[in-house]
N, C-alpha and C positions, 0 to 999 in steps of 0.2 A: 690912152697909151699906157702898157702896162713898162716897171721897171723894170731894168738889168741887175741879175745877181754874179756878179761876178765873184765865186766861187775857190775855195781854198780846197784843195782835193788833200792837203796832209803827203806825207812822206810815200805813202806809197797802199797801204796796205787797207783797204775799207774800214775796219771797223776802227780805225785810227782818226775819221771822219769826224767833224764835229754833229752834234745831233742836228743845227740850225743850217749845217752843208747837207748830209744827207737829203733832209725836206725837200732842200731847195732841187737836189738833183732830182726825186723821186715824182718829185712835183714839174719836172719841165717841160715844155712844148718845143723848146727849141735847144740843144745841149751845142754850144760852139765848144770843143774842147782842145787843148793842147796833147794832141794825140802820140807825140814824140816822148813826152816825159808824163804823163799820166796814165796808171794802171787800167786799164781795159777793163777789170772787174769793178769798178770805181763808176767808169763810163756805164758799166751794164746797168747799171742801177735805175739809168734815167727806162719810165715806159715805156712798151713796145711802139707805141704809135708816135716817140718822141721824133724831128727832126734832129742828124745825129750829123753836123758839120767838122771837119778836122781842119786843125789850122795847120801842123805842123812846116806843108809847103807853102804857107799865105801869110801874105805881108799885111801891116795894117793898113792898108788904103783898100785892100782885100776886104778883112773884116770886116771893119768899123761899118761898112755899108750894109751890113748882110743882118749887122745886131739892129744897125737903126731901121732898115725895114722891115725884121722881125718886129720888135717893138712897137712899130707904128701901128702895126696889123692887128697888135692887143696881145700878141703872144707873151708866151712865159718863158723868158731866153736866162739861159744861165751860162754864163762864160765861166769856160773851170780850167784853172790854172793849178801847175802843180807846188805842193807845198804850201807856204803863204802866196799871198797875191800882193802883201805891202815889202816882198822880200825879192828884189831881182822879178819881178812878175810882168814888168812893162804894164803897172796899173796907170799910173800918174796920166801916162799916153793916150790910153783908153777913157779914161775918165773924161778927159780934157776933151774930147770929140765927142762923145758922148753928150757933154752937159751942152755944147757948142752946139746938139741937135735935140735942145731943150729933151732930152730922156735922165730921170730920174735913176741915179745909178746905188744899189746895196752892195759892199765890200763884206761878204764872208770868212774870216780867219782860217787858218786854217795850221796844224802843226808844222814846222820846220824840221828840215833834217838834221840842225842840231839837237836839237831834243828828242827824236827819235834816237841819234847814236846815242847822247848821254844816258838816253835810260838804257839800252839798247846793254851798257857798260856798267848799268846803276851805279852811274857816278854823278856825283854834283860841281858844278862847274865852277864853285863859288864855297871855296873853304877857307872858314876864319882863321884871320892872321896868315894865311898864305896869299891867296886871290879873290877878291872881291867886284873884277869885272872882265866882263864878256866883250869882245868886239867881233863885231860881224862884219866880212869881210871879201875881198877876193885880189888875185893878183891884178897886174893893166892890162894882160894878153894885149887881141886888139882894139878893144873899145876904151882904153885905160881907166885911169882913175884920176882923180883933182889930184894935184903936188905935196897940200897937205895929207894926203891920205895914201904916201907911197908905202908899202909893205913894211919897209924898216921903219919910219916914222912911229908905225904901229906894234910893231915888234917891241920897240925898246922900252913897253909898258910891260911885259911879261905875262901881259893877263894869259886869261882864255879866250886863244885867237882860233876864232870857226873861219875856215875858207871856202866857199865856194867857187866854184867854176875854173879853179887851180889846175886842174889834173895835168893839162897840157904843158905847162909851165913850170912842171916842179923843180926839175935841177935848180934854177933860179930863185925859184922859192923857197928850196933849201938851203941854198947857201945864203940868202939874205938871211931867213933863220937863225942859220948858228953863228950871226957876228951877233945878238940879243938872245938867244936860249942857251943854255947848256947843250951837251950834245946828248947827252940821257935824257933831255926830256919826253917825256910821254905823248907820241901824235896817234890818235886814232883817224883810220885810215877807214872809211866807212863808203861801201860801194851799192846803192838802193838799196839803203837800209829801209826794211818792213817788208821787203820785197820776199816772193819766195827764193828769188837766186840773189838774196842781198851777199855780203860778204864784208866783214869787219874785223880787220886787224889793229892792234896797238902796237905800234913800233916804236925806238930811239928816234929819236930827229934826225940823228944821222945816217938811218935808214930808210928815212919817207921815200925817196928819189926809187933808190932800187926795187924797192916794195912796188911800189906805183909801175914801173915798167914790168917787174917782173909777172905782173897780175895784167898788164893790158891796158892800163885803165886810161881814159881820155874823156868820158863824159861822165856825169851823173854820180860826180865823186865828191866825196865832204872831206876835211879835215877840220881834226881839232886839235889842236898843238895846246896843252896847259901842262901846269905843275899839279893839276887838280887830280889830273888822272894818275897820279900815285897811290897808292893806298894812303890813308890820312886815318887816326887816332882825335884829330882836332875835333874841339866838340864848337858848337855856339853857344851865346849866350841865351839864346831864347829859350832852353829847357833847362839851363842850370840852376840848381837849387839857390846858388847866392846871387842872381839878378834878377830884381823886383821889374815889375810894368805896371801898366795899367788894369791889366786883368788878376796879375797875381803883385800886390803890393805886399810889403816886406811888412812884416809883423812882429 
């Protein structure tokens, strides 16, 4: 019985792939993919002669049967999800059935659409003395979230907050927002980014809402809400001439 590679397709754009995702697509016999949110040039990649399954309308009691009797058969099945797969991927799900049908499963990384907007803006999400962490995140719409983990909870650490899966939700998200940001802070407003029809704005926080309607937006939207996205002068210390390490000790 051969394994499952379950598959990080990256933001959007191929050559943003990892080298050890590619392989895996180039190499499959069986491509299960998330055809709603993954680039079709992405999918092309798998061989001509590959089995080319979309899940978009299928539920996992759908799938889950279709990977384990691919597998069974000895095929080469690659489940490719968009972005990461340990990020909102519905991996845990999969796995759990999976391993349930003794099949060996491999988790391929794959880049986030935070990192794609961040460089996207070549900016660093993590500037000394201003911000030092990242929370990844999304509003409750309808699937919520734990109670510890409500927006404002998170809000009120000022970090750099990435949301996903927001877009519908913003009015809400906005104004939880500005009782913990400033109203000038910096939100990039990132719409499939890598994509050829991406689209990324940075707007005030008290403009995220309008922005967001005014452009349409309801799926496949990122935000990054930070102070990072300022222009910044701050340097760190790991190229400063006056802080020693272990590689450059003071002398």
């Amino acid at each position: 019985m051969s394994k499952i590679s379950i598959v990080g397709a990256g933001p959007g754009a191929p050559d943003l792939l990892t080298r050890r995702a590619e392989n895996r697509i180039v190499n499959a016999e069986v491509l299960i993919w998330t055809d709603s949110l993954v680039s079709p040039l992405i999918a092309d990649l798998a061989p001509a002669g590959c089995e080319r399954i979309r899940t978009s309308s299928l539920t996992l009691e759908q799938v889950l049967p279709v990977m384990v009797e691919r597998a069974s058969r000895g095929k080469n099945v690659v489940r490719l999800h968009d972005g990461d797969p340990c990020l909102y991927g519905a991996l845990s799900e999969q796995v759990c059935g999976l391993a349930d049908a003794g099949i060996e499963v491999e988790v391929v990384p794959g880049i986030s659409a935070y990192q794609a907007t961040a460089s996207a803006l070549r900016a660093e999400l993590t500037i000394p003395g201003l911000v030092q962490t990242i929370v990844l995140s999304r509003s409750g719409g309808r699937t919520g979230v734990p109670e510890r983990e409500e927006l404002g909870k998170l809000a009120c650490l000022q970090a750099s907050l990435c949301l996903y899966l927001s877009a519908r939700h913003v009015d809400e998200v906005q104004a939880t927002l500005l009782e913990h940001y400033p109203a000038d802070t910096p939100v990039a407003i990132g719409y499939r980014v890598s994509w050829p029809d991406e689209s990324l704005d940075l707007v005030p926080l008290d403009q995220m809402a309008r922005i967001t309607h005014d452009r349409n937006l309801i799926r496949t939207t990122l935000y990054v809400i930070s102070p990072a996205l300022r222009s910044s002068s701050r340097r760190s210390k790991l190229y400063s001439p006056d802080h020693d390490h272990l590689f450059r000790p003071r002398h």
